[in-house]
C-alpha positions in Angstrom: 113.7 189.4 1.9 116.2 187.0 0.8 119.5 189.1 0.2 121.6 188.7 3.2 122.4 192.5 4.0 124.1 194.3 7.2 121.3 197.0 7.2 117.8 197.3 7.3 115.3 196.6 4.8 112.7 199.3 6.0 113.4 203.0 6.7 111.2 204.9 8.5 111.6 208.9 8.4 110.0 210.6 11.1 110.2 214.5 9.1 108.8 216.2 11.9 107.1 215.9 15.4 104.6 219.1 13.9 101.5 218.2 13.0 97.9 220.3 11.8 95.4 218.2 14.0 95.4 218.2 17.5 94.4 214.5 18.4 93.7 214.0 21.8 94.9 210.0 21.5 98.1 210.9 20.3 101.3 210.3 22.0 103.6 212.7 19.8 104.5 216.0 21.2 103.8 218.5 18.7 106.2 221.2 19.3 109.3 222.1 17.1 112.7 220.8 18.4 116.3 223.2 18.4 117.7 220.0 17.6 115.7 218.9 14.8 117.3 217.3 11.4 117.5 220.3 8.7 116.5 219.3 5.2 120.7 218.8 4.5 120.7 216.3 7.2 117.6 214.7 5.8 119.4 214.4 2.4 122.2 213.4 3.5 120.5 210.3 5.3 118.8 209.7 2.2 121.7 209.3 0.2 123.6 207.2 2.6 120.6 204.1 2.6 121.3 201.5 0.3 119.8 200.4 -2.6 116.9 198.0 -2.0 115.5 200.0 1.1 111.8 201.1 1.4 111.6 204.3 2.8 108.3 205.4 5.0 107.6 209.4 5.0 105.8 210.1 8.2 105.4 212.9 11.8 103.7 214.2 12.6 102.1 214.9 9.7 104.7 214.7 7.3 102.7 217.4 4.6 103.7 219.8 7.5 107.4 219.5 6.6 108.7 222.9 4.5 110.8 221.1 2.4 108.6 217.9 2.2 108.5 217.9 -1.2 112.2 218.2 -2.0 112.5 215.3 0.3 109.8 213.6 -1.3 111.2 213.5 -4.9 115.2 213.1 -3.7 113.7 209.8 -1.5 111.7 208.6 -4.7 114.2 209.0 -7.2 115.9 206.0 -6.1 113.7 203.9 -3.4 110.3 202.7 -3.1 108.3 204.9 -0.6 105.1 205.5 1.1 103.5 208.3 3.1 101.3 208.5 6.4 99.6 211.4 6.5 95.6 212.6 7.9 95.3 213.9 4.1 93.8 217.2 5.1 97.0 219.3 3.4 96.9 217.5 0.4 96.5 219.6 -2.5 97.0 219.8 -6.4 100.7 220.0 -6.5 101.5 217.7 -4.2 98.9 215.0 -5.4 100.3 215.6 -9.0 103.9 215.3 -7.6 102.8 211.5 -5.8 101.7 209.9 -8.8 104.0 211.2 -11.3 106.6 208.8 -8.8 106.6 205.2 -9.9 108.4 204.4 -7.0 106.0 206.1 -4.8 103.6 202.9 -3.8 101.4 204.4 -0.9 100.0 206.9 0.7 98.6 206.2 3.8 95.5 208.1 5.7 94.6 208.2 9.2 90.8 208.2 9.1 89.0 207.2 12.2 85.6 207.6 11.5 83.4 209.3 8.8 84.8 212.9 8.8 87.0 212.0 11.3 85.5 213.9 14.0 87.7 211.8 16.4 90.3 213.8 15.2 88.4 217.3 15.7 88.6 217.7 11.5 86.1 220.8 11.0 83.4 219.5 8.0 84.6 222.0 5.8 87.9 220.3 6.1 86.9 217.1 5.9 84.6 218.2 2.4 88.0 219.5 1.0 89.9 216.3 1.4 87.0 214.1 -0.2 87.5 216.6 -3.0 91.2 215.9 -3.2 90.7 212.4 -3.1 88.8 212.5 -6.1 91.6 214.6 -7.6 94.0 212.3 -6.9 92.4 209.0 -8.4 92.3 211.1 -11.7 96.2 211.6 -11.6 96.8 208.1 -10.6 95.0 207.2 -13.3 96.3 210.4 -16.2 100.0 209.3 -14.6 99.3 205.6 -15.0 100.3 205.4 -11.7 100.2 202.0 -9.5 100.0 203.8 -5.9 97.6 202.6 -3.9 95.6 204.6 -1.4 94.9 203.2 2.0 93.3 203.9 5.0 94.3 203.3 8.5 91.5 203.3 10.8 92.5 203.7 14.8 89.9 201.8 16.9 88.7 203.5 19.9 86.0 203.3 22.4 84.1 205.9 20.0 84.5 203.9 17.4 84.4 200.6 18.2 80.4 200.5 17.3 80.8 202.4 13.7 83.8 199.9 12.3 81.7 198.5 9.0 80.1 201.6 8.5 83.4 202.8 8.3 85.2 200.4 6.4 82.0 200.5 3.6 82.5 204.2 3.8 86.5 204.3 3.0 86.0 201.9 0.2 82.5 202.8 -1.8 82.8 206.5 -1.0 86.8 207.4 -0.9 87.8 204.5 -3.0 90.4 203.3 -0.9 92.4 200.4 -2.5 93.3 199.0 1.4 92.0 199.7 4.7 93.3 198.6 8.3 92.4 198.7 11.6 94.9 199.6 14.4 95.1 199.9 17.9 97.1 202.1 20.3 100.1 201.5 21.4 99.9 200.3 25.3 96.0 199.8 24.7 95.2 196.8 27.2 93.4 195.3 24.0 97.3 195.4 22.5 98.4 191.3 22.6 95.5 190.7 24.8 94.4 187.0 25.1 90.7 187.9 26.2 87.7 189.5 24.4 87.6 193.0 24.5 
């Protein structure tokens, strides 16, 4: 970024710590908070960033949030955004919300293996979300919107062996437009210098 700026390019808003999926590799504690930010404070935030910032919507699961959506458009109606989200709460309105946003660029899903049973996703879950997906490509495309979906893939020791299936999986089934693979934060693999 070339402009020479006193704050941050990169915002990342961390909606809530509540999430609909138990993960047992998760680090966030998913209880609600006295002291959490109310949708005013969130706003207020959101108003105070400056013009060129990209804003990241995350939690938790951010979907969770009970005001996500007036968060959602009152971010996007001035910044470029995108979400991280497990995708299981997606539904019509909010899909149709995403890609009516030019400014919204990505929305991010946390998909670990094929029905991401790492996650404990129940099947019928998981069949609803493939659903959606297919949903959603057909409002990016009816909206002419440019928002890329993506996949973030965590690698684990149960998943270590199923990584291509995966990644074929994300993008001949799902359509995914990116995938990535991470790893967890404090894994010994994490900066390692010797083959895992």
């Amino acid at each position: 970024y070339e402009k020479k700026t006193k704050l941050p390019f990169r915002y990342v808003l961390i909606l809530t710590n509540k999430c609909n999926l138990a993960c047992s590799f998760c680090f966030q504690e998913r209880k609600g908070r006295k002291d959490a930010m109310t949708t005013d404070d969130w706003l207020k935030l959101i108003s105070q960033l400056p013009d060129y910032a990209h804003v990241t919507l995350t939690g938790g699961e951010p979907l969770v949030y009970k005001d996500f959506r007036k968060i959602f458009i009152e971010t996007n109606k001035k910044f470029t955004t995108n979400i991280i989200s497990n995708g299981l709460l997606l539904n019509e309105e909010n899909m149709q919300l995403m890609t009516s946003f030019p400014n919204f660029n990505v929305l991010s899903l946390s998909i670990d293996d094929i029905g991401n049973k790492n996650r404990n996703v129940k099947p019928e879950h998981w069949k609803r979300m493939e659903e959606n997906l297919k949903i959603l490509k057909k409002n990016k495309k009816n909206n002419n919107s440019k928002m890329l979906l993506d996949a973030k893939t965590v690698v684990l020791d149960d998943n270590a062996d199923q990584l291509f299936e995966i990644y074929k999986y994300l993008v001949e089934q799902l359509q995914v437009d990116t995938h990535s693979f991470q790893i967890l934060k404090g894994s010994p693999v994490q900066h390692a210098d010797i083959m895992f």
